[in-house]
N, C-alpha and C positions, 0 to 999 in steps of 0.2 A: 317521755315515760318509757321505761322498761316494757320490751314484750315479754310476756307472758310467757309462751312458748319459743324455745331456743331453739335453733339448727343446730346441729349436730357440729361438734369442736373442729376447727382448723386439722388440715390435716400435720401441718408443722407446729402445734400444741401440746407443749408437753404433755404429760400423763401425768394425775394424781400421783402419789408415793403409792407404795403396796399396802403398808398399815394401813392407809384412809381404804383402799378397796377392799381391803378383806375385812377393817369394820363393815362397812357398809353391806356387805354379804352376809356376815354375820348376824348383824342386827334383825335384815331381814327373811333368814331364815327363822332365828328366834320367834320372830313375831308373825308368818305363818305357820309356826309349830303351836304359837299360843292361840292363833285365830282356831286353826284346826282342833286343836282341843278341847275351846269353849263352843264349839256348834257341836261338837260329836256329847258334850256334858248339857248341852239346849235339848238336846235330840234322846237322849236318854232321859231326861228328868221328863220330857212332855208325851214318851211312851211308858212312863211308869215303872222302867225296870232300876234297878238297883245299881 
């Protein structure tokens, strides 16, 4: 069976290409832009303001 948790890559292992890192950056910036936005829109609708 696969572990679970991986060690950290060889140090003579290549590197992803650039397009896959900076998807992956991207993405998850996106996606703490939209977490951040839906707790700050939780946080206003459950204090009532507009």
């Amino acid at each position: 069976m696969r572990d679970i948790i991986e060690g950290p890559p060889e140090a003579d292992a290549p590197r992803p290409p650039l397009a896959r890192r900076l998807a992956w950056f991207i993405a998850l910036a996106l996606a703490g832009m939209a977490a951040t936005g839906a707790v700050a829109y939780a946080l206003r609708a459950l204090l009532g303001l507009e």
